[in-house]
Structures are given as structure tokens and as C-alpha cells.
FIMARBA-537898 format. One record per atom (N, C-alpha, C): x, y, z; residue number from 1; residue in three letters; chain. Coordinates in nm, 4 decimals. Atoms other than C-alpha are relative to their C-alpha. Layout:
! FIMARBA-537898
{{X Y Z} NUM "ala" "A"};
...
! end
This chain:
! FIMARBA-537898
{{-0.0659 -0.0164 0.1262} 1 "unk" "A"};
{{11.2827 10.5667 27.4794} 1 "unk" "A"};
{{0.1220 -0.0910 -0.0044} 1 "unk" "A"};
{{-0.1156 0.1186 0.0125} 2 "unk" "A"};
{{11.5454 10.2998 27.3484} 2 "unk" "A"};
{{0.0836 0.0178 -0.1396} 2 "unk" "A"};
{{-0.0765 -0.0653 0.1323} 3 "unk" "A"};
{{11.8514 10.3607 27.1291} 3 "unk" "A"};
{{-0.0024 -0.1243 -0.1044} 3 "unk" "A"};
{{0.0195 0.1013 0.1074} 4 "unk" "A"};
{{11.8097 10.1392 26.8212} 4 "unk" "A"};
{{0.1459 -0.1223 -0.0179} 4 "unk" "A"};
{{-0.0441 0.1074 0.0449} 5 "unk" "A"};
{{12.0059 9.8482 26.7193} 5 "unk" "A"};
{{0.1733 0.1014 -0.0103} 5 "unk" "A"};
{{-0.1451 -0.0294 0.0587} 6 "unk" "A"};
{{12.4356 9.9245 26.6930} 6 "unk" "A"};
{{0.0193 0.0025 -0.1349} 6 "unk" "A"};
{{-0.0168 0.0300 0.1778} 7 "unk" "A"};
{{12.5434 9.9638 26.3517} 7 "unk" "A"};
{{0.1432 0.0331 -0.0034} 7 "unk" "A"};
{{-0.1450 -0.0176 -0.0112} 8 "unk" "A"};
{{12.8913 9.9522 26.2256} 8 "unk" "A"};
{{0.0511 0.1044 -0.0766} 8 "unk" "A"};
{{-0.0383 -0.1239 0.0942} 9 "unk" "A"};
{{13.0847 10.2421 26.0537} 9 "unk" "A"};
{{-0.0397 -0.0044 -0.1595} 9 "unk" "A"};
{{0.0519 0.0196 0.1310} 10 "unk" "A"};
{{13.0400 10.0957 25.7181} 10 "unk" "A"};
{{-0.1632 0.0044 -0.0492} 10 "unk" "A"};
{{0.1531 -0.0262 0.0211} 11 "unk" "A"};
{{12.6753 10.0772 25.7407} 11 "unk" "A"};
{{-0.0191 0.1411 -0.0065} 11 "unk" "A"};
{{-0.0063 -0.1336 -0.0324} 12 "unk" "A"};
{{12.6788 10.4489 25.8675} 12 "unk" "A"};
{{0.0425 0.0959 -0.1701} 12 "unk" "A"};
{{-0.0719 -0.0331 0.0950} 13 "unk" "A"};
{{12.9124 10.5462 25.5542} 13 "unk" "A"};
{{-0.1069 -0.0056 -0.1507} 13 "unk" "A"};
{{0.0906 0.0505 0.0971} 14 "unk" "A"};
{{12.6240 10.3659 25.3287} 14 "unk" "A"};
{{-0.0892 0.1687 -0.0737} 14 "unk" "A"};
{{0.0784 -0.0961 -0.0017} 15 "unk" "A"};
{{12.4059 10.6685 25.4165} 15 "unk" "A"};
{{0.0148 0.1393 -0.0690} 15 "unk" "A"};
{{-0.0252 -0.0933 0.0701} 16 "unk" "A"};
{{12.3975 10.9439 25.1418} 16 "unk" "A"};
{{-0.0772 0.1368 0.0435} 16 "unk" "A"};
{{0.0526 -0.0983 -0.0472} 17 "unk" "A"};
{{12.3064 11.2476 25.3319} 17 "unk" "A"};
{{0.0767 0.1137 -0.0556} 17 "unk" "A"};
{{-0.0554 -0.1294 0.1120} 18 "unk" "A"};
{{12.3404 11.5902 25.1135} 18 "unk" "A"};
{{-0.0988 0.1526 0.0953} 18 "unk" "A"};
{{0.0487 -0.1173 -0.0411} 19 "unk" "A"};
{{12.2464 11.9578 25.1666} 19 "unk" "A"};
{{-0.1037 0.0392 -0.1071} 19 "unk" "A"};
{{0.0906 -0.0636 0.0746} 20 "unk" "A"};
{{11.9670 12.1210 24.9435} 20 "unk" "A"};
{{-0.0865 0.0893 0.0377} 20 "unk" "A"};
{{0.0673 -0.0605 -0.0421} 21 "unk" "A"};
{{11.7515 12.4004 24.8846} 21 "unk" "A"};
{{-0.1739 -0.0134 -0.0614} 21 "unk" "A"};
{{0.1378 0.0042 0.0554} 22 "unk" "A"};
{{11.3859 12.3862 24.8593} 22 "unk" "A"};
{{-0.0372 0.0610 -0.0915} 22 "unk" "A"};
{{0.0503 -0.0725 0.1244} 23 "unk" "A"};
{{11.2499 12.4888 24.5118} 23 "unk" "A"};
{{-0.1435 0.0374 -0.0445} 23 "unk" "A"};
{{0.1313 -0.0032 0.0237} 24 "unk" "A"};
{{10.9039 12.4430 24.5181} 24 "unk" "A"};
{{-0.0851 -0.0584 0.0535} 24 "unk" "A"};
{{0.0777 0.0832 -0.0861} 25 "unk" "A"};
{{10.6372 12.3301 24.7499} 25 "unk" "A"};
{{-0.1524 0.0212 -0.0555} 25 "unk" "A"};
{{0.0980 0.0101 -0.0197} 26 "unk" "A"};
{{10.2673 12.2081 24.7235} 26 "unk" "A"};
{{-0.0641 -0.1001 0.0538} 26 "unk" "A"};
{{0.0473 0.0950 -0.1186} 27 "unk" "A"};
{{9.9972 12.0566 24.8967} 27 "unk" "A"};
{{0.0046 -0.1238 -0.1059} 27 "unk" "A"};
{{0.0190 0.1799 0.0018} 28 "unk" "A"};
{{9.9415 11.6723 24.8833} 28 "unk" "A"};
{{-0.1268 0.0024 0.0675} 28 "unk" "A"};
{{0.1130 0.0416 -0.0476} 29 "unk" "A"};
{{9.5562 11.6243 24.9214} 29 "unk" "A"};
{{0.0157 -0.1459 -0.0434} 29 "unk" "A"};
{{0.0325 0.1909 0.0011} 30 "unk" "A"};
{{9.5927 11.2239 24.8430} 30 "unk" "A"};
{{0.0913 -0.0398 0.1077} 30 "unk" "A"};
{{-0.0893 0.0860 -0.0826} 31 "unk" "A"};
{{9.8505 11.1564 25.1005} 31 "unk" "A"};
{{-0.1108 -0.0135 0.0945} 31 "unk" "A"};
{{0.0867 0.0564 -0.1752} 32 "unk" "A"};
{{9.7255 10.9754 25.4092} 32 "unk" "A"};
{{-0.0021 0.1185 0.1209} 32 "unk" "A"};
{{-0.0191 -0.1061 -0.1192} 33 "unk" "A"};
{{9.8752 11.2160 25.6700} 33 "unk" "A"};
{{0.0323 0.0907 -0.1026} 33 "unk" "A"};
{{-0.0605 -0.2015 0.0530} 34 "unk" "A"};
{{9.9139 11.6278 25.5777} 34 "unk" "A"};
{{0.1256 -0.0024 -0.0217} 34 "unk" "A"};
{{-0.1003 -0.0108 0.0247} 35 "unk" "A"};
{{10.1928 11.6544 25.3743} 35 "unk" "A"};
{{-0.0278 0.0797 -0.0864} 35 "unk" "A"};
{{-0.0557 -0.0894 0.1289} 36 "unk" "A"};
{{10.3917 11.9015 25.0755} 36 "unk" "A"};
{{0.0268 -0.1460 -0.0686} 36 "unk" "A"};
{{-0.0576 0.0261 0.1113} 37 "unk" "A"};
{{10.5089 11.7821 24.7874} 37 "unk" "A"};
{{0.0955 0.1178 -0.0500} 37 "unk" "A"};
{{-0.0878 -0.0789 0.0351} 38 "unk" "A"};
{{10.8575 11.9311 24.7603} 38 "unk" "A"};
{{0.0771 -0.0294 -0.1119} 38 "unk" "A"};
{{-0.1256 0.0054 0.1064} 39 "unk" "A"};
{{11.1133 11.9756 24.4998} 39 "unk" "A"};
{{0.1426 0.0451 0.0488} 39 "unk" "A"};
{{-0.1004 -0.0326 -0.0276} 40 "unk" "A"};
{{11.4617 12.0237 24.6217} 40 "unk" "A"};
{{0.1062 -0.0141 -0.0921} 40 "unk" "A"};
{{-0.1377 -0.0143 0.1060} 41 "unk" "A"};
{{11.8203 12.1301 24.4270} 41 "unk" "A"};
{{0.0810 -0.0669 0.1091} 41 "unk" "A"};
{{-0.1092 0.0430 -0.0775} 42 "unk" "A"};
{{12.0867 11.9593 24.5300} 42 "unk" "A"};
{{0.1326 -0.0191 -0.0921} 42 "unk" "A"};
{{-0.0938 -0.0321 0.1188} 43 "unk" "A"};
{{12.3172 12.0848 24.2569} 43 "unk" "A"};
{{0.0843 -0.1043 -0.1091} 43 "unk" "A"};
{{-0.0450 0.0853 0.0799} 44 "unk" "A"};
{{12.5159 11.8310 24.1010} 44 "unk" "A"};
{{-0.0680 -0.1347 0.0154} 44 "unk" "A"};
{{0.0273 0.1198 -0.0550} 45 "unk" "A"};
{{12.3035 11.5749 24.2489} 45 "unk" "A"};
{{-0.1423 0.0211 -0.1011} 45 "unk" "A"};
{{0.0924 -0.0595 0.0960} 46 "unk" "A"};
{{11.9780 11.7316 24.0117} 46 "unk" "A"};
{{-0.0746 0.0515 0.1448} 46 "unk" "A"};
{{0.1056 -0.0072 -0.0748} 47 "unk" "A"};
{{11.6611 11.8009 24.1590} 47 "unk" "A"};
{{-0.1061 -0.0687 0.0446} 47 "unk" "A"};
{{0.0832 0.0934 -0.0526} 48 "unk" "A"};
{{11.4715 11.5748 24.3567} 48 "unk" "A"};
{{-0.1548 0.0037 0.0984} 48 "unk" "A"};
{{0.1271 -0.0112 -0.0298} 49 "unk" "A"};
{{11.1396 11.5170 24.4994} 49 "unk" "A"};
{{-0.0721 -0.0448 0.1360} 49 "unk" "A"};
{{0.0183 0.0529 -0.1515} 50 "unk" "A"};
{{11.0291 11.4201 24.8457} 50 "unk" "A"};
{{-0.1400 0.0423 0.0288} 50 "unk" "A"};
{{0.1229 -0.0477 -0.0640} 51 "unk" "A"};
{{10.6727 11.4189 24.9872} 51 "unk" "A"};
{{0.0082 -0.0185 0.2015} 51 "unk" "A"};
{{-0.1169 -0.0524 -0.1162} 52 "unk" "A"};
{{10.7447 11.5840 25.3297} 52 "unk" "A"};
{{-0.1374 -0.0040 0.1096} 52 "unk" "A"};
{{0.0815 -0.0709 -0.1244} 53 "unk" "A"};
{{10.5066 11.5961 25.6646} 53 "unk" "A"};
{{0.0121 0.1035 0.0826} 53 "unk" "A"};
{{-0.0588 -0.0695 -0.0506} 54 "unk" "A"};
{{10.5734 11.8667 25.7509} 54 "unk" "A"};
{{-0.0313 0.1507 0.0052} 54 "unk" "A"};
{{0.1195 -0.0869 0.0814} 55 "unk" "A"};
{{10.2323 12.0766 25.7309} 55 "unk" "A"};
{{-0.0274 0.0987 0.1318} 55 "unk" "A"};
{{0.0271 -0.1052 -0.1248} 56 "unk" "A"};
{{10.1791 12.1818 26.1149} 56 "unk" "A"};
{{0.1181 0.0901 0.0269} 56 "unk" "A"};
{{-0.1231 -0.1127 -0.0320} 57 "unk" "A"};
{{10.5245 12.3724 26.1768} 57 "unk" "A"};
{{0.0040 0.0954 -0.1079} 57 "unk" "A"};
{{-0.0661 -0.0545 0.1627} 58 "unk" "A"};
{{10.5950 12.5004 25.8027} 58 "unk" "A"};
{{-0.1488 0.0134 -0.0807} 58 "unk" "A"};
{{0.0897 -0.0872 0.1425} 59 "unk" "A"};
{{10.3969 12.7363 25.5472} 59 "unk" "A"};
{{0.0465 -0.0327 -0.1503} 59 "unk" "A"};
{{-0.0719 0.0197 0.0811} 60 "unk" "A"};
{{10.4750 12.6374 25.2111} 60 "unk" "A"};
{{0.0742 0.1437 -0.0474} 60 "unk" "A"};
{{-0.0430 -0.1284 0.0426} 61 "unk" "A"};
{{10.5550 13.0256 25.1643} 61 "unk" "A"};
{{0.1734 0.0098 0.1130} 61 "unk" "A"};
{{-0.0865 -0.0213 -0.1131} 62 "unk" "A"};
{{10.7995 12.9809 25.4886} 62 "unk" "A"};
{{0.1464 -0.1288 -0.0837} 62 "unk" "A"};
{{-0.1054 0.1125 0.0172} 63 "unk" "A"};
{{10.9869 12.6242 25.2949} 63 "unk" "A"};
{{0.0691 0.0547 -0.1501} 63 "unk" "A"};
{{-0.0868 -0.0293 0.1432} 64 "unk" "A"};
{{11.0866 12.7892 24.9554} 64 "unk" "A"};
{{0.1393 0.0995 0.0374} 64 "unk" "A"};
{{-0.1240 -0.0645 0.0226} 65 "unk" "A"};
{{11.4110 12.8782 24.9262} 65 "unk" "A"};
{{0.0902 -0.0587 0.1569} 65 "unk" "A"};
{{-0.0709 0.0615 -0.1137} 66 "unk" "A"};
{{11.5270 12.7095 25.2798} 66 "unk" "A"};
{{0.0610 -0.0921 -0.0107} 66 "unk" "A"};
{{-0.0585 0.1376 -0.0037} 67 "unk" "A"};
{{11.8014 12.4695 25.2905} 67 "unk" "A"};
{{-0.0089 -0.0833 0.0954} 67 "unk" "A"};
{{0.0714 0.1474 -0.0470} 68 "unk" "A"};
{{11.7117 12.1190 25.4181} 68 "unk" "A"};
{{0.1205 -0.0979 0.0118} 68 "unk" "A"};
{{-0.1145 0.1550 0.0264} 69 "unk" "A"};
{{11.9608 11.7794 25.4719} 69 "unk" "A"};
{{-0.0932 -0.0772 -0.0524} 69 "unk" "A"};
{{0.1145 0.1603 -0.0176} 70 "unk" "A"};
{{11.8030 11.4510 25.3184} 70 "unk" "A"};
{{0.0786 -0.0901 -0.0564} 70 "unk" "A"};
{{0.0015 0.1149 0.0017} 71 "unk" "A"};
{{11.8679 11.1295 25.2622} 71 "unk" "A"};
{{0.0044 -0.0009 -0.1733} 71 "unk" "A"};
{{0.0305 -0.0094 0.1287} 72 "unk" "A"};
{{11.9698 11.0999 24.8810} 72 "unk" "A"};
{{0.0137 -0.1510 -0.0882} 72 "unk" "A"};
{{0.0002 0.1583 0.0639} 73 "unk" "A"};
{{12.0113 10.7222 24.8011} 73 "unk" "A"};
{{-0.0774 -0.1247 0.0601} 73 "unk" "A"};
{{0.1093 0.1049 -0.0236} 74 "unk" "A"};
{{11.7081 10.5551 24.9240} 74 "unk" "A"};
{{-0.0747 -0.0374 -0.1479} 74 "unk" "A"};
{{0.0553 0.0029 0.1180} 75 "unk" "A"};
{{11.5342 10.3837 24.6654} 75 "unk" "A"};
{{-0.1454 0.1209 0.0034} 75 "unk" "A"};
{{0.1157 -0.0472 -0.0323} 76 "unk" "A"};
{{11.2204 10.5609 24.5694} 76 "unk" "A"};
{{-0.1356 -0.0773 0.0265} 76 "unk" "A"};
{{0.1313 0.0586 -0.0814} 77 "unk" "A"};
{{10.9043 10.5152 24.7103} 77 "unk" "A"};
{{-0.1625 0.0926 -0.0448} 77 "unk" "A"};
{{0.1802 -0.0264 0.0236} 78 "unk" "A"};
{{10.5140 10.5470 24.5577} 78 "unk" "A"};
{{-0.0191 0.0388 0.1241} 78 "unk" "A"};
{{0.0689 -0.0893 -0.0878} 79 "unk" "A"};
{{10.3369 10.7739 24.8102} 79 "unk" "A"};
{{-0.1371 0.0770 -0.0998} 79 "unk" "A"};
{{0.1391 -0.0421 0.0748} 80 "unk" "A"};
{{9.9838 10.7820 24.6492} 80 "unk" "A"};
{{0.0265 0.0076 -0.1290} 80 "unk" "A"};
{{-0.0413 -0.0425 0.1161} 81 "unk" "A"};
{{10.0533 10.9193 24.3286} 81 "unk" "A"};
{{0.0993 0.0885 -0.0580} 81 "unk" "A"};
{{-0.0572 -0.1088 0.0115} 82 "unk" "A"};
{{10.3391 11.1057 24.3753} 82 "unk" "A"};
{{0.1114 -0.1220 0.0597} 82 "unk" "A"};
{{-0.1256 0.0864 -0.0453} 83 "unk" "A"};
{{10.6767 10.9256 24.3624} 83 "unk" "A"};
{{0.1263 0.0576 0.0764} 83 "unk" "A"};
{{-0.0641 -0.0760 -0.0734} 84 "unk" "A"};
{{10.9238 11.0439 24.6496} 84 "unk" "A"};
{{0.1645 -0.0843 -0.0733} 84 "unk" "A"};
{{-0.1514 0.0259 0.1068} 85 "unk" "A"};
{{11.3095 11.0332 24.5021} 85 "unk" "A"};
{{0.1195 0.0133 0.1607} 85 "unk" "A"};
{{-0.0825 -0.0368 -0.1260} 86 "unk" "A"};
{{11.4399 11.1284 24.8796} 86 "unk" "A"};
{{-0.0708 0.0293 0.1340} 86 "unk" "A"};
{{0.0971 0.0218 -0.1168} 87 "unk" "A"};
{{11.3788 11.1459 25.2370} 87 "unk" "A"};
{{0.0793 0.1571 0.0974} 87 "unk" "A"};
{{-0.0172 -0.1795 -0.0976} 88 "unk" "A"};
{{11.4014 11.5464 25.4309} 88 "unk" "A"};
{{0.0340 -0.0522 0.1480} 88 "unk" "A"};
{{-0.0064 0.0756 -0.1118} 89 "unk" "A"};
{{11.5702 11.4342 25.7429} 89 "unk" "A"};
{{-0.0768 0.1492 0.1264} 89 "unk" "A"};
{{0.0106 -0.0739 -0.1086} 90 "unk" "A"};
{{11.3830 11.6281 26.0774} 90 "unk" "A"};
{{0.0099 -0.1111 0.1634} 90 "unk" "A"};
{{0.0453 0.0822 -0.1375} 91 "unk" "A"};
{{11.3048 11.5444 26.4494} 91 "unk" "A"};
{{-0.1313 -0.0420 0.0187} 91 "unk" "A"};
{{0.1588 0.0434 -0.0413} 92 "unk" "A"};
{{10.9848 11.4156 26.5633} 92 "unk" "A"};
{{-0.0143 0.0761 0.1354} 92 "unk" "A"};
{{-0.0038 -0.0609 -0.1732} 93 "unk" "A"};
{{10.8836 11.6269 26.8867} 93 "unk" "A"};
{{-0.0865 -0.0533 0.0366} 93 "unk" "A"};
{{0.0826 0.0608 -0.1058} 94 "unk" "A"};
{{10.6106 11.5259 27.1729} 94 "unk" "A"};
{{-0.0897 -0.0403 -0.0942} 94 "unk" "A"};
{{0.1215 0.0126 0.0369} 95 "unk" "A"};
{{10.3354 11.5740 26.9542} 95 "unk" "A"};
{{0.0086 -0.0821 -0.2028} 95 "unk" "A"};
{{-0.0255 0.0421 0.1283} 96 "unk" "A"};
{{10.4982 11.3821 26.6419} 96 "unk" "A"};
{{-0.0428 0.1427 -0.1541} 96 "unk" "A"};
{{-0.0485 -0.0659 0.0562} 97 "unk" "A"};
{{10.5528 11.7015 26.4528} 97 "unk" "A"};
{{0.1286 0.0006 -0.0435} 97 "unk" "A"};
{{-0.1386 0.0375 -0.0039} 98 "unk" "A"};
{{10.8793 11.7635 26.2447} 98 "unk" "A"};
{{0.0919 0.1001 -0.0104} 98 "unk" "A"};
{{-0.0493 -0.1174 0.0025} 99 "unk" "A"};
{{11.1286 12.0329 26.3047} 99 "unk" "A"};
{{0.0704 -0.0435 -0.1186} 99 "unk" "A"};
{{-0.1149 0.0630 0.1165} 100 "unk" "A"};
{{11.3440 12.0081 25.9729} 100 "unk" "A"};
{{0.1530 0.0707 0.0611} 100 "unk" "A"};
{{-0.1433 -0.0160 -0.0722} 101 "unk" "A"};
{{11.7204 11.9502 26.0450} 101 "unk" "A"};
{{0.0640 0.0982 -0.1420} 101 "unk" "A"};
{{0.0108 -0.1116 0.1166} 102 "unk" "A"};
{{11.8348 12.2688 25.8093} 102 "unk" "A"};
{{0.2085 0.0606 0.0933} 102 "unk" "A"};
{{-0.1132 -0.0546 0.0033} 103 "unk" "A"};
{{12.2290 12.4185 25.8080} 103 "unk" "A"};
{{-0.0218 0.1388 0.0652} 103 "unk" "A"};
{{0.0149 -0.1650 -0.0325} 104 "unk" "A"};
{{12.2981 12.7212 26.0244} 104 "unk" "A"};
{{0.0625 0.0860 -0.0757} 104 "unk" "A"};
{{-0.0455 -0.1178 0.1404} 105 "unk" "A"};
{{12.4996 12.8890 25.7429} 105 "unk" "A"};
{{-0.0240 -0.0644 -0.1624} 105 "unk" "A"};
{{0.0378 0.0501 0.1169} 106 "unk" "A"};
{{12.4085 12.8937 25.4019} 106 "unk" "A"};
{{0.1359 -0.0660 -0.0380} 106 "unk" "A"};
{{-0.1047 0.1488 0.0807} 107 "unk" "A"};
{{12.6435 12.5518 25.2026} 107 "unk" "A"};
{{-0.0746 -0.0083 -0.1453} 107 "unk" "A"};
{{0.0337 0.0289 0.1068} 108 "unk" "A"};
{{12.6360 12.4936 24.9008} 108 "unk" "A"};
{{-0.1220 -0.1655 -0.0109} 108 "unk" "A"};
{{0.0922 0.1453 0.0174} 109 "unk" "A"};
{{12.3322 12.2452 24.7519} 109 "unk" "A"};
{{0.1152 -0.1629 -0.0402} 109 "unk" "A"};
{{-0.0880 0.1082 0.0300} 110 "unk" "A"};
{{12.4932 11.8965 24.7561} 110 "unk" "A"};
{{0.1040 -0.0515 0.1247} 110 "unk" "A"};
{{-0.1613 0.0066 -0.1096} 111 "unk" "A"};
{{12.7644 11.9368 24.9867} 111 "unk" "A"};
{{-0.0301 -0.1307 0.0788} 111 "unk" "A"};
{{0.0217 0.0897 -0.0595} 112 "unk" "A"};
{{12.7928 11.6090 25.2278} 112 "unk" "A"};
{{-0.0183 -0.0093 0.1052} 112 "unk" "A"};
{{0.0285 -0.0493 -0.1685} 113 "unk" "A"};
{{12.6687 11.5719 25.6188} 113 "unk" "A"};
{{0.1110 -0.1436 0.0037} 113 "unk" "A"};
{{-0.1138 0.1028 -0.1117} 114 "unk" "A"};
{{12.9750 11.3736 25.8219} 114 "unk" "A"};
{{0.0452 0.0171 0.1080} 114 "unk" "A"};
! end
């Protein structure tokens, strides 16, 4: 395993990482790999859309209403037919599964990760 490329604070700073709660999940039969199709609040930020892998750990009955971190100023990105507006940050474990990186106390939707 190799730590990626240095980056400088300002690059770092670039990165619009917010809090939100999941609003609504369903499947994604056109994606390539097993994914949802989520909807997340992120309160003043609206509600945004992310198609998530994130099918072997998580029930869609288990992701509603759970708050999530993601990534809120990537451009968006076509994913089959379903346009993703944001990116659900998790880990990847052994078996490239993704734990989602989620707040241990409930925060308000929006709030900023630093």
C-alpha cells in the first residue's frame, strides 16, 4: 500500500466535504457494479443525489434516515442514466466493500468536515 501523491493545504481546503442525511434510497439495476441510488439533505446545501456502492454492507431499509459525509463540489457525473450530484465518502475494506464514514453524534445536515 502507498500513500498518494503530497498535496498542499490549499488543494486540501478545495475539498467541499458536508454532513447529510439520507432521504431516500433505491436500487440501481443499470449500474455496472451493485449500487443505490440515494438522495441526501444537506440543508442549506438542497438535496442531492449520489449513486452509492454500497449494496453488500447496507439494506436500503438500514440507509434511510442515517447521516453520511460526502464530497459536495465535484462536478457531476452520468452513471448510466442516473446523474450523481455528489460523492458518499467510505473506506474500501479487504474485500473492496464500503463502510460509510457517518458522524458519531447526530450534526446538523450541511455542517463542514475539517
Amino acid at each position: 500500500m502507498q500513500i498518494k501523491p503530497e498535496i498542499s493545504w490549499l488543494d486540501f481546503e478545495k475539498i467541499d466535504m458536508r454532513s447529510g442525511t439520507i432521504v431516500s434510497v433505491s436500487d440501481f439495476p443499470e449500474a455496472k457494479k451493485p449500487s443505490y441510488k440515494v438522495e441526501i439533505d444537506f440543508g442549506d446545501f438542497g438535496i442531492k443525489k449520489s449513486s452509492a456502492q454500497i449494496t453488500n454492507l447496507y439494506t436500503k431499509e438500514e440507509l434511510l434516515g442515517k447521516q453520511i459525509v460526502a464530497v459536495i463540489n465535484f462536478p457531476k457525473k452520468q452513471i448510466a442514466n442516473f446523474l450523481s450530484e455528489c460523492l458518499i465518502l467510505g473506506i474500501y475494506g479487504e474485500l473492496k466493500e464500503v463502510t460509510l464514514l457517518t458522524p458519531t453524534n447526530t450534526v446538523k445536515n450541511g455542517f463542514q468536515v475539517g
